[in-house]
Every structure is written in C-alpha cells, then in structure tokens.
TORPA-4810 file (N, C-alpha, C, O; in nm, 3 decimals):
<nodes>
NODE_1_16.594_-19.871_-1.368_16.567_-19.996_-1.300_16.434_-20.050_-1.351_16.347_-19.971_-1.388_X
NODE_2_16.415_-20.190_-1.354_16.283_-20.286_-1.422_16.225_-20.249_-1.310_16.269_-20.200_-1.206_X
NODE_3_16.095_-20.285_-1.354_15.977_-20.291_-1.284_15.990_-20.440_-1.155_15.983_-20.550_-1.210_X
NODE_4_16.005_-20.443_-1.012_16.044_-20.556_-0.927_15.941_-20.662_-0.969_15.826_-20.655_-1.011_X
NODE_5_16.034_-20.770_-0.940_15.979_-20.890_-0.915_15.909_-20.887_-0.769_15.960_-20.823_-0.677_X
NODE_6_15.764_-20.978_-0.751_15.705_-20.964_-0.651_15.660_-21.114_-0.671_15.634_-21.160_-0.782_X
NODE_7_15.654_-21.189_-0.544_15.623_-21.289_-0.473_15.578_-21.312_-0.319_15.631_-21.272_-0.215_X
NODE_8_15.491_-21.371_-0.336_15.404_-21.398_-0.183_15.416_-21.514_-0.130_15.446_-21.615_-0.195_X
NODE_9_15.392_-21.513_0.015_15.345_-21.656_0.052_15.296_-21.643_0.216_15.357_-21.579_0.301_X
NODE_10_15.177_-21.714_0.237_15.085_-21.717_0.376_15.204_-21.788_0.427_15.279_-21.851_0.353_X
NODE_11_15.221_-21.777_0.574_15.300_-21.795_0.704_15.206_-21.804_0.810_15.125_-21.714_0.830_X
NODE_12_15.214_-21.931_0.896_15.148_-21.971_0.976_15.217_-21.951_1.099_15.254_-22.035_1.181_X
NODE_13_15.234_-21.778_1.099_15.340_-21.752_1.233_15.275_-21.571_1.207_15.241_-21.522_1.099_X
NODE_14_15.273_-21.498_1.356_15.233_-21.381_1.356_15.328_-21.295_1.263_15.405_-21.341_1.178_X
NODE_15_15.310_-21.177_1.293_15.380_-21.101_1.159_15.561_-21.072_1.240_15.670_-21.059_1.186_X
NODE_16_15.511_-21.072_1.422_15.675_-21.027_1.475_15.765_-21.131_1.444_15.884_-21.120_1.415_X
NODE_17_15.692_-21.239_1.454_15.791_-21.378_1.391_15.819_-21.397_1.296_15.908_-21.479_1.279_X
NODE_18_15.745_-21.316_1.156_15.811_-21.357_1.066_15.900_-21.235_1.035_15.993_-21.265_0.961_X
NODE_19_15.897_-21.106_1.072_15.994_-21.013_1.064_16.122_-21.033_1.169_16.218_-20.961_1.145_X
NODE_20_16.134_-21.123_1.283_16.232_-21.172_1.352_16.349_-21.260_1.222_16.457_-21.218_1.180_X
NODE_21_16.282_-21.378_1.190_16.375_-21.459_1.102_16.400_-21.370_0.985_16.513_-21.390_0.939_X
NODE_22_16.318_-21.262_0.909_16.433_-21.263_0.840_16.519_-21.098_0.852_16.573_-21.035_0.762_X
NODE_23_16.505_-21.064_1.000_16.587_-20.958_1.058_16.727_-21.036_1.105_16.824_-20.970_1.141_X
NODE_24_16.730_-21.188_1.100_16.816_-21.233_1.146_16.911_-21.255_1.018_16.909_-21.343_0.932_X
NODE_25_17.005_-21.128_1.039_17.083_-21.119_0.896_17.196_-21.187_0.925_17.221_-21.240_0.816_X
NODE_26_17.293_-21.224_1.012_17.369_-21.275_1.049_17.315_-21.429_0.997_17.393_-21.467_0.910_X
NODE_27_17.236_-21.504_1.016_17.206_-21.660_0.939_17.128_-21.651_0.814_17.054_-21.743_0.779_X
NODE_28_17.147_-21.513_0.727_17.090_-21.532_0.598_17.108_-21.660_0.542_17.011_-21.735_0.534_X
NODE_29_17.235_-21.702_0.498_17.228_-21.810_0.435_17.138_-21.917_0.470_17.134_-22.013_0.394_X
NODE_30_17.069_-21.915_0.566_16.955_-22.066_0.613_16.825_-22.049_0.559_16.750_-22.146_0.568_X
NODE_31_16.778_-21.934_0.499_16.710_-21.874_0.415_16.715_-21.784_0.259_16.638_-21.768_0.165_X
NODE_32_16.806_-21.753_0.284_16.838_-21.679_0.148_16.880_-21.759_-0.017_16.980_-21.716_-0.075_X
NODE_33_16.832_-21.824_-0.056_16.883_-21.868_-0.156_17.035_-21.913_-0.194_17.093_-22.021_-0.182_X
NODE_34_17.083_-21.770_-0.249_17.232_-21.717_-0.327_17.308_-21.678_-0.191_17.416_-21.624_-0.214_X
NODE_35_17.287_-21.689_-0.102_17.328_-21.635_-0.016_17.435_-21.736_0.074_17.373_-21.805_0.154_X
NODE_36_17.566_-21.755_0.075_17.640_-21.851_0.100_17.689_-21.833_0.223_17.721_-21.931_0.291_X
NODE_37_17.702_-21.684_0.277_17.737_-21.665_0.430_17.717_-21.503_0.421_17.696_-21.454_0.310_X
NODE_38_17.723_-21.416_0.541_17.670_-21.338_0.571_17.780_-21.281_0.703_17.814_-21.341_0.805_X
NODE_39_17.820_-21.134_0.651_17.898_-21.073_0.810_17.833_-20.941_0.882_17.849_-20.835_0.822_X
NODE_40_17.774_-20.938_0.982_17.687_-20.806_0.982_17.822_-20.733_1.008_17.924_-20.788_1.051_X
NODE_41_17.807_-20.575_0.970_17.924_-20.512_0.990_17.890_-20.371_1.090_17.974_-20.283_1.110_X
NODE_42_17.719_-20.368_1.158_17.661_-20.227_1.212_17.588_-20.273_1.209_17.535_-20.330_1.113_X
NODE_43_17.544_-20.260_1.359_17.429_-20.240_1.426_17.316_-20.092_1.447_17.355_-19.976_1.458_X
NODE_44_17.185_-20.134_1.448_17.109_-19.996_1.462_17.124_-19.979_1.668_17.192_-20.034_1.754_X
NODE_45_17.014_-19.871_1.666_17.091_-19.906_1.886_16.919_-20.034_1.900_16.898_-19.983_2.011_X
NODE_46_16.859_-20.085_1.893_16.806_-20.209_1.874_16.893_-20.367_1.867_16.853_-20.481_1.886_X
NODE_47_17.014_-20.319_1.834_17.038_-20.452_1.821_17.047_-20.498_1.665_17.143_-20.566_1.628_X
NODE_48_16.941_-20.460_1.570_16.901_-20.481_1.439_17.024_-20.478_1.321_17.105_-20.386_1.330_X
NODE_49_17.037_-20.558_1.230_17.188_-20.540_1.126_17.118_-20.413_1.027_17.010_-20.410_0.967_X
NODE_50_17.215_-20.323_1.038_17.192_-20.226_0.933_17.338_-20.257_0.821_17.352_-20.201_0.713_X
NODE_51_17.393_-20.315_0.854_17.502_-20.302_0.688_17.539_-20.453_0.713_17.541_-20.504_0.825_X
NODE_52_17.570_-20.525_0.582_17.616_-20.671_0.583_17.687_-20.694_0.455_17.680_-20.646_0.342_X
NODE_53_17.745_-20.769_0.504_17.854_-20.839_0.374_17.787_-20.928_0.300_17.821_-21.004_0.391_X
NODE_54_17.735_-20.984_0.239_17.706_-21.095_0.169_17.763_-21.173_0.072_17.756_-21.124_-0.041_X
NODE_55_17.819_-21.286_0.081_17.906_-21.352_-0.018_17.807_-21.440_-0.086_17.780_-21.543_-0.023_X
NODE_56_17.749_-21.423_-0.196_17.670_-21.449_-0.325_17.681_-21.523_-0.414_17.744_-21.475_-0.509_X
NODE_57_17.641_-21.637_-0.429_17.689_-21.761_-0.567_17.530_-21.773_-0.616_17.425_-21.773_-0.553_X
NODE_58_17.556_-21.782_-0.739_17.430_-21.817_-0.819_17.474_-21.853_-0.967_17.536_-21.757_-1.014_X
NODE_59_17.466_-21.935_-1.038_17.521_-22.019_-1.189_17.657_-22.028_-1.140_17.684_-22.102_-1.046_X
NODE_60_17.752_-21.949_-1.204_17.905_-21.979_-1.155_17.968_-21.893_-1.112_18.090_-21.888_-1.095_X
NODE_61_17.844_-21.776_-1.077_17.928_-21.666_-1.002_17.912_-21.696_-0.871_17.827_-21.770_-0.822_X
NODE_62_18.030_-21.616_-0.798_18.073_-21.591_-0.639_18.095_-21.472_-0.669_18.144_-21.439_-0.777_X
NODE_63_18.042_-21.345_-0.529_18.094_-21.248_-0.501_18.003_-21.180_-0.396_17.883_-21.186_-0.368_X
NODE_64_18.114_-21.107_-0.347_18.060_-21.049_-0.221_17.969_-20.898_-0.229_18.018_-20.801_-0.288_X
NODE_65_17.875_-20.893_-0.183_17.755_-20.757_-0.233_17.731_-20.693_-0.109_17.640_-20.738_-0.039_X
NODE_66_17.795_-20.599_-0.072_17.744_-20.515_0.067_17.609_-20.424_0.017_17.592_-20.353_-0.082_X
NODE_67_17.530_-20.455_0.122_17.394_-20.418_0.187_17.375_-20.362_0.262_17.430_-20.400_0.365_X
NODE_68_17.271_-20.207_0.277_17.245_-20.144_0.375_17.091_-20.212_0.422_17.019_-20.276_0.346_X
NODE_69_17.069_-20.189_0.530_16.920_-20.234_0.572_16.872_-20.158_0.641_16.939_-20.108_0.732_X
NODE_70_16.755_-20.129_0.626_16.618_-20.031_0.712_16.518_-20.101_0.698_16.464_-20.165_0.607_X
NODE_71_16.494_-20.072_0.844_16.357_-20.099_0.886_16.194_-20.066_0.914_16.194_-20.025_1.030_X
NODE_72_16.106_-20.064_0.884_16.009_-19.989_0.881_15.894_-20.010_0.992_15.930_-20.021_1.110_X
NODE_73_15.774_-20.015_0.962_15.654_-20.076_1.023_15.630_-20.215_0.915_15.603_-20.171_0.803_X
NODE_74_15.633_-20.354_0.917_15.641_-20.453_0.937_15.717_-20.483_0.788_15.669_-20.562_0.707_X
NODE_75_15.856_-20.400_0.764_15.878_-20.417_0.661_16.047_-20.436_0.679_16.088_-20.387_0.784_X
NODE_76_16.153_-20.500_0.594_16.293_-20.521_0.622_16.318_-20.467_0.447_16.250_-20.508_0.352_X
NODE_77_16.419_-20.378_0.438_16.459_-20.359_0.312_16.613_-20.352_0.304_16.679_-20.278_0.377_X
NODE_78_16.682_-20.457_0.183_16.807_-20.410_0.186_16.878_-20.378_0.020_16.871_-20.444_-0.084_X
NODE_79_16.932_-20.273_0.047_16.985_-20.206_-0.071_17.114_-20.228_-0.083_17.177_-20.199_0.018_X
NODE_80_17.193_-20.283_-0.198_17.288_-20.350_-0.271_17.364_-20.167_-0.264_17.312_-20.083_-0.338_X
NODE_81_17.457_-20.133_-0.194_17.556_-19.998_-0.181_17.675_-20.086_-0.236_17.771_-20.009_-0.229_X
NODE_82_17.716_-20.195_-0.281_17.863_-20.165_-0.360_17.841_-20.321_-0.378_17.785_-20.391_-0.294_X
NODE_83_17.904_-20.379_-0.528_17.924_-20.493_-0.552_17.974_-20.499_-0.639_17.969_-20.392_-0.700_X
NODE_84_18.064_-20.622_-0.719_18.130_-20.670_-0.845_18.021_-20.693_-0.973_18.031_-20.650_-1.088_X
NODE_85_17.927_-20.765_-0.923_17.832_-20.794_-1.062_17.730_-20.719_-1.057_17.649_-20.702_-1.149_X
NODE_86_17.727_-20.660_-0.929_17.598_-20.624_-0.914_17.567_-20.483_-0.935_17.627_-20.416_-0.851_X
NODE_87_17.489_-20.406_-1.022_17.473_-20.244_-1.063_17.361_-20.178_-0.916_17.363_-20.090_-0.830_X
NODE_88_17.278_-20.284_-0.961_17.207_-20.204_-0.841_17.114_-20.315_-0.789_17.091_-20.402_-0.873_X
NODE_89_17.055_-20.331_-0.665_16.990_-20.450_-0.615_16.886_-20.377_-0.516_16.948_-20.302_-0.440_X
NODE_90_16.752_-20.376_-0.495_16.662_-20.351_-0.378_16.608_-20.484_-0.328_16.519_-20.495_-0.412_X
NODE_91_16.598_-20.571_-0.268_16.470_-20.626_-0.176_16.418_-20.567_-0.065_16.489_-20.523_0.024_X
NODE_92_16.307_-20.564_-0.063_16.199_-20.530_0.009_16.102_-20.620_0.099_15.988_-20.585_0.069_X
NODE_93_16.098_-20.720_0.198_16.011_-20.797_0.240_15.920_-20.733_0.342_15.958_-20.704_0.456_X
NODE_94_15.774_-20.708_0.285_15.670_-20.639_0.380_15.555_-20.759_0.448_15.489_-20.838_0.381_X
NODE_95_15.555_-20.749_0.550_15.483_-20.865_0.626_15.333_-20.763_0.662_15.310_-20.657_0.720_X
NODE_96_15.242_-20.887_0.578_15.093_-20.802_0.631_15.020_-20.938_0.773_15.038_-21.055_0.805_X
NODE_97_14.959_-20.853_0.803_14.876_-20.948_0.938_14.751_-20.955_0.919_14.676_-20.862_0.949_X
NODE_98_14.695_-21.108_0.846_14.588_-21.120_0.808_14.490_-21.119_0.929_14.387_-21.164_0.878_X
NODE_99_14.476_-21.107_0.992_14.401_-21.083_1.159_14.363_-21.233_1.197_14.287_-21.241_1.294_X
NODE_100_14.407_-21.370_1.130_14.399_-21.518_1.178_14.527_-21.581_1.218_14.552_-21.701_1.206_X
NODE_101_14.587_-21.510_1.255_14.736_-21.528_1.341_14.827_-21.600_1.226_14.896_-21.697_1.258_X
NODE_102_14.829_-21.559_1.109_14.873_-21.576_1.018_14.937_-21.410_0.954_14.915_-21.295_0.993_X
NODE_103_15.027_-21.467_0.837_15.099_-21.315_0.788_15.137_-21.342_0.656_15.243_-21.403_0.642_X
NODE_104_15.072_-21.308_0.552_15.110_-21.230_0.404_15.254_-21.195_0.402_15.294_-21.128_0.497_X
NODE_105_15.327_-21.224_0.323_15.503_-21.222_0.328_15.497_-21.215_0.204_15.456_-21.307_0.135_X
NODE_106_15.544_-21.083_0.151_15.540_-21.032_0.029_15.729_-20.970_0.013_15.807_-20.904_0.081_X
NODE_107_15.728_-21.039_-0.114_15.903_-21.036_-0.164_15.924_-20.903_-0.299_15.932_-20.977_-0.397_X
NODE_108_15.932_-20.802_-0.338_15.943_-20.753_-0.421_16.109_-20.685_-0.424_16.168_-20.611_-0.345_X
NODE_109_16.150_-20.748_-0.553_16.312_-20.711_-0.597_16.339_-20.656_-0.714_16.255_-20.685_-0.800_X
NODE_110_16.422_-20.591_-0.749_16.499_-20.541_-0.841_16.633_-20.531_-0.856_16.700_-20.489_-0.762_X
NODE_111_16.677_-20.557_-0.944_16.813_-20.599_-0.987_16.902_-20.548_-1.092_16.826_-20.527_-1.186_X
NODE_112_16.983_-20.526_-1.116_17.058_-20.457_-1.225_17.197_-20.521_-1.252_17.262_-20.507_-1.148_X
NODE_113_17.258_-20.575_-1.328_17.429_-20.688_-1.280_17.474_-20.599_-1.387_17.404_-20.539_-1.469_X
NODE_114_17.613_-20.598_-1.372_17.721_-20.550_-1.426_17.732_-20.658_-1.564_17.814_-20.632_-1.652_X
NODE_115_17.652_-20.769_-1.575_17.715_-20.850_-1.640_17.688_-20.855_-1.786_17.572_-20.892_-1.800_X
NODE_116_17.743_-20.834_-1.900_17.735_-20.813_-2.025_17.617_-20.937_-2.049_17.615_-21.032_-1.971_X
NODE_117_17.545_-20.931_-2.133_17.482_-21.018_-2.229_17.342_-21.100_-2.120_17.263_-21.180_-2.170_X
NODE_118_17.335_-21.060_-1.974_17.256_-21.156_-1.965_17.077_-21.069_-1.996_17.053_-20.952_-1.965_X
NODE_119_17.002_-21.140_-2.045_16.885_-21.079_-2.079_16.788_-21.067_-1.961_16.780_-21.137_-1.860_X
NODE_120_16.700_-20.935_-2.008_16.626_-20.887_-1.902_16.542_-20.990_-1.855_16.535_-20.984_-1.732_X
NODE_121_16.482_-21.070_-1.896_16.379_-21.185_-1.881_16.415_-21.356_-1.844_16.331_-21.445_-1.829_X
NODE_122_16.576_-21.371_-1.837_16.661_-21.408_-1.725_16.664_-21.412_-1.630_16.636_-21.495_-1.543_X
NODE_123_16.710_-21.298_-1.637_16.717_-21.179_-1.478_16.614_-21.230_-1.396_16.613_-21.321_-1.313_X
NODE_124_16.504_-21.130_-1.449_16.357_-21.160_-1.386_16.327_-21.324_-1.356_16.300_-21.358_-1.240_X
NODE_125_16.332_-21.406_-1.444_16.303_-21.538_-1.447_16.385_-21.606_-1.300_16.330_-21.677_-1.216_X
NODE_126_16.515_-21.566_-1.300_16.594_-21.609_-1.216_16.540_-21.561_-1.094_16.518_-21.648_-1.010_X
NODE_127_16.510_-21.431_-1.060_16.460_-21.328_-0.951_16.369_-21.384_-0.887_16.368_-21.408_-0.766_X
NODE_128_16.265_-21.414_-0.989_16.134_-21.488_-0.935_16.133_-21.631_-0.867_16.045_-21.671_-0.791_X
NODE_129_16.247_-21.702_-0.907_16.251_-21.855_-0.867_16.376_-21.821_-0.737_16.389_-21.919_-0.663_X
NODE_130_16.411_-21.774_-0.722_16.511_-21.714_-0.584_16.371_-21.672_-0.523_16.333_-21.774_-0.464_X
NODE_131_16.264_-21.562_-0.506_16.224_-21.530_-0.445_16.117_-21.621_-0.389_16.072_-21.634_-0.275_X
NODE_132_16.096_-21.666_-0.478_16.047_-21.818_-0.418_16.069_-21.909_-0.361_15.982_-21.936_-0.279_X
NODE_133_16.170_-21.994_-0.365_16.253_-22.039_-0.299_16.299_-21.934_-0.119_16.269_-21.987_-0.012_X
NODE_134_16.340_-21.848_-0.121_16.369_-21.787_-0.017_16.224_-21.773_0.059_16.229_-21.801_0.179_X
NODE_135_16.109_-21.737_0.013_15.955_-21.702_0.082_15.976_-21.854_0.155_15.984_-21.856_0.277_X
NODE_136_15.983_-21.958_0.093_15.927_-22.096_0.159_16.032_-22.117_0.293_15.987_-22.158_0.400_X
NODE_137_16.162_-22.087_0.276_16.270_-22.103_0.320_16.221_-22.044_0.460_16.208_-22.114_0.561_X
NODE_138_16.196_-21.908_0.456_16.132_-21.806_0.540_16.020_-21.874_0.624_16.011_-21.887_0.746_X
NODE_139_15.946_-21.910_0.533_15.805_-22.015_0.613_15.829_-22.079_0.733_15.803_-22.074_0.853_X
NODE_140_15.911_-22.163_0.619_15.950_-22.281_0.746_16.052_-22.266_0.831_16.078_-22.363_0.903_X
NODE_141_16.123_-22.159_0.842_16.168_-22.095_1.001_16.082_-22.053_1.027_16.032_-22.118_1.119_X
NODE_142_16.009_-21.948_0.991_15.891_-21.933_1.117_15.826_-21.976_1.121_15.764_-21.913_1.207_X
NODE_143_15.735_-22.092_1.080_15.671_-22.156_1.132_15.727_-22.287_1.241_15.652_-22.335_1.326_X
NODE_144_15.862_-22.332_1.222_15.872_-22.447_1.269_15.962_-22.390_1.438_15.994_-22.475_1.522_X
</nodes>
C-alpha cells in the first residue's frame, strides 16, 4: 500500500460535532464525494454503523464497496473488506480540539483499485481532490 493521502481543514464546530456528522454513515452521500448512497448493514450496541454498503461512482465507474468501521478516541475509520475495483481502501478521519471551540479535521487515505493501467499519481491526485472536497462538505454540516 502507498504512502496515504492526508488533508486538513479548521471546523468551526467542537470536535463531538464534527465526529457526529461524519459518524452519520447512513447520509454519507451529503458529504462524501463518490459516494452516491449508503446502507448501514450493523450496528455497534451505541447505536454507531460498524459495516456499510456503499454504492461508489467516480469518472465512469459505479460500484458497490463494503466497509467496516471503528471507532476510536476522536477518530472514525473505515476499511474497504470487499469490492469490484477496489484492492484495498483505508480512510481514517481524526478530529483534534484546538482548545478555541474549534476542531482540526484531518483526512488520511489509501487506496489500491483492481483497475489495470490507472497510474499511481492519478490515484493520489484523484484521492487528494475527493478528500478535499469531502473535508469542506464535512465543514459545512457541522458548522451550519
């Protein structure tokens, strides 16, 4: 596996709020980029989605990528356990608490696709402008 893509962005919302929206795996798609709809399939005893379906479009692919998820101390991680394009997938979103009622929202991913020919610096290129896109996305649910 490459070395993850990592992206940040300040949130003008405490750190439980911003680990609320994006624990809310059931409305990924209102945040997630590639993310076109979302089925949680297991619950932790919290309430929390630990496994999800994800149906995935990005250039002209569609396909569905099941995800396990764990939770940490102010951190959401979900790991890509079975997909069509996909070899192997981690995101990681760790929320820090700058002590001004604000929160550091840090994105680091890695990726691996089944897919012949596309280049590593693609990949990444693509990774980074998704993870960007999704940080702001993130923002502005929790902030608004």
């Amino acid at each position: 596996m490459s070395k993850p893509v990592v992206r940040e962005v300040t949130i003008d919302a405490p750190v439980p709020r911003v680990i609320e929206v994006i624990s809310d795996l059931e409305n990924t798609d209102r945040w997630a980029n590639e993310a076109k709809s979302a089925k949680v399939q297991a619950h932790d005893d919290q309430g929390r989605p630990t496994r999800i379906v994800v149906t995935l479009g990005a250039l002209s692919f569609t396909t569905d990528s099941t995800y396990e998820v764990t939770y940490g101390e102010n951190t959401v991680t979900l790991t890509c356990v079975e997909a069509r394009l996909i070899k192997e997938s981690t995101i990681t979103y760790t929320a820090h608490d700058e002590g001004d009622g604000t929160t550091r929202l840090e994105m680091a991913s890695t990726m691996e696709v089944t897919v012949k020919g596309v280049p590593r610096w693609g990949l990444d290129r693509a990774m980074g402008s998704s993870a960007e896109k999704n940080l702001q996305s993130i923002k502005k649910d929790a902030e608004g």
